[in-house]
Each structure stands twice: as C-alpha cells, then as structure tokens.
C-alpha positions as semicolon CSV with decimal commas, in nm:
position;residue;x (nm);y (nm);z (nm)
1;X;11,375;8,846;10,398
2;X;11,252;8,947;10,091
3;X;11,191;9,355;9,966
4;X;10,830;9,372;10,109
5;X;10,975;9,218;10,445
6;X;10,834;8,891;10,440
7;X;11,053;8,632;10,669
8;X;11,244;8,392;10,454
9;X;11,135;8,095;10,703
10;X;10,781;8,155;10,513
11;X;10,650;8,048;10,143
12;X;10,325;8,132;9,995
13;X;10,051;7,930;9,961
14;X;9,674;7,887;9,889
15;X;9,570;7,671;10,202
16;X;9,174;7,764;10,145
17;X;9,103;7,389;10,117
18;X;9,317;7,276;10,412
19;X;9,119;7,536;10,590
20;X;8,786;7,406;10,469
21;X;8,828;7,060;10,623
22;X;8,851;7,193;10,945
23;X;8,684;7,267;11,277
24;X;8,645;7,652;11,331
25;X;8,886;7,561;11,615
26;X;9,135;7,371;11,404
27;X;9,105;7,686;11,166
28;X;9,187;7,925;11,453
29;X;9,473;7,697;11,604
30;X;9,632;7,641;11,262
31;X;9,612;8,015;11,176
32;X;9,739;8,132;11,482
33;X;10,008;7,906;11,455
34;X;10,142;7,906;11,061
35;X;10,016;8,234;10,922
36;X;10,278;8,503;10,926
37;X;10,135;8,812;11,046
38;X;10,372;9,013;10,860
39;X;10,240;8,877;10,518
40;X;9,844;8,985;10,623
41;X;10,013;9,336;10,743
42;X;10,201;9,419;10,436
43;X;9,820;9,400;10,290
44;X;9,771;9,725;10,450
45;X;10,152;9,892;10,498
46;X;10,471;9,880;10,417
47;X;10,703;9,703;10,658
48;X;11,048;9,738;10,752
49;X;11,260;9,517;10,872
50;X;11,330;9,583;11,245
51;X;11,558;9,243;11,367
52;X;11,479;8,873;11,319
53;X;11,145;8,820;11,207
54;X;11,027;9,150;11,314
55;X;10,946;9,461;11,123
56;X;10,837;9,827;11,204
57;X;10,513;10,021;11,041
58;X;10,296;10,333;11,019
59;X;9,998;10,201;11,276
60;X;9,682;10,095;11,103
61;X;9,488;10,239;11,368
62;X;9,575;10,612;11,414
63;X;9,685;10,875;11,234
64;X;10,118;10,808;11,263
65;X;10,365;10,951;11,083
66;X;10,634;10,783;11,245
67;X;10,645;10,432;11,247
68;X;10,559;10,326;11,600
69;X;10,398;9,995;11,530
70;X;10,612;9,677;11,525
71;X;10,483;9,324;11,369
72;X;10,633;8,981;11,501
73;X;10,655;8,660;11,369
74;X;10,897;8,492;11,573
75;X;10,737;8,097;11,485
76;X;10,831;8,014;11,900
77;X;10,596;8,288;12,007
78;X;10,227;8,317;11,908
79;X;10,272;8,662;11,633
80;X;10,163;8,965;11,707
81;X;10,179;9,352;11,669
82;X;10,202;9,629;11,955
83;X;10,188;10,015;11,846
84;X;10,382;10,189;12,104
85;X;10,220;10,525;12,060
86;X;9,855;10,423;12,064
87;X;9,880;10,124;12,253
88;X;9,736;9,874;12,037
89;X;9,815;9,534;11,979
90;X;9,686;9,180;11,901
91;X;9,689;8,913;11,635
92;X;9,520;8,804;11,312
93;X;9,190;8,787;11,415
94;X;9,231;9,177;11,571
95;X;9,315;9,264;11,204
96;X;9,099;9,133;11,019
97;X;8,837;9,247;11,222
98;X;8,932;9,642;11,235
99;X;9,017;9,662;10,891
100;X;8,703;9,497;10,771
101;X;8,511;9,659;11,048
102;X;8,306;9,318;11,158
103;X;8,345;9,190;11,493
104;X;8,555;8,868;11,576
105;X;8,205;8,641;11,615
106;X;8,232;8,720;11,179
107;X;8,590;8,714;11,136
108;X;8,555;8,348;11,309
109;X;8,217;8,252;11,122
110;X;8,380;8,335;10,818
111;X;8,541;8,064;10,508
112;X;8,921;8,266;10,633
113;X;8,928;8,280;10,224
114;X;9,058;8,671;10,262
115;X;9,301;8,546;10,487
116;X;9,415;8,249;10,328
117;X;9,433;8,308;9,963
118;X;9,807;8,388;9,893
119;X;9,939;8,471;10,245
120;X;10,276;8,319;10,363
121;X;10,262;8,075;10,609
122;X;10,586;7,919;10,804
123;X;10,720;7,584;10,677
C-alpha cells in the first residue's frame, strides 16, 4: 500500500476510452470488476489501512467521528463498503450517486469520465 491507502495490486490509469467503446453493461461489469473502490473513496476521506486490501474511514454519510466505515477491495469479491454505525453499504455506483446527489438511472447514463479519469484499477 501506498500513504493514501491505495492497494499495491492496483496502478493508475485513464481508461475513459476503454470505457467509451463499451456497452453500458460492459461499462458496469468492467467497473465493478477492476475499479478499486478504495481509490474513488480516498476522493472523499482519508483511509486507513485496516488488513489486506481493506481500509477504515469517517462514513460519508453521517455525521462520525470515529471511523466506523470500512472499504474493501479484495479483487475475489465484488468491492464494497459497510458503515457499521449507520448501516450503510454498497459499491461504486452507491457512491457516486450520494455524493453527486443523482440517482443510479444518471450515474449509469453517464460517460463514467468522473469515475474513470485517474482512478486505480487492479492489474
């Protein structure tokens, strides 16, 4: 890992035109699948390292002082977070769609070039 927790399994990467060659289910498959959530979280907190490929954070969605939310990007399992104080959890598309404040129908219609400009993904 790296100081701003991102797993060394990962490199960064511009993959806009990959993603523009695709199906909007090819871009959803391949996101889900090679994005590292932890590199689209550290967009919006600072992450700590909490075990392989896992890190702990201040929850994006309610007021915590105490980190309770964890981020995984374990490449087996499909990545995602899970705040144990508040409850919440999902993946990429759950992000992006809170923090932007646009329902998934937009996050999905969307070019992904906010996602996909700079993030890591796994090699």
């Amino acid at each position: 890992s790296n100081r701003r927790g991102t797993p060394s399994f990962s490199k960064k990467v511009d993959i806009r035109n990959e993603l523009r060659a695709m199906s909007l289910a090819s871009k959803i498959k391949f996101v889900k699948e090679r994005v590292v959530l932890s590199s689209l979280f550290s967009r919006y907190a600072d992450l700590v390292p909490a075990g392989e490929a896992s890190f702990k954070t201040l929850c994006l969605f309610h007021d915590d002082n105490n980190p309770s939310m964890m981020v995984n990007d374990i490449p087996e399992s499909s990545p995602y977070f899970y705040c144990f104080s508040c409850g919440e959890s999902g993946d990429f598309l759950k992000i992006l769609s809170r923090k932007a404040n646009i329902s998934y129908g937009a996050v999905l219609g969307s070019s992904f070039d906010a996602l996909s400009t700079g993030v890591s993904v796994q090699e």
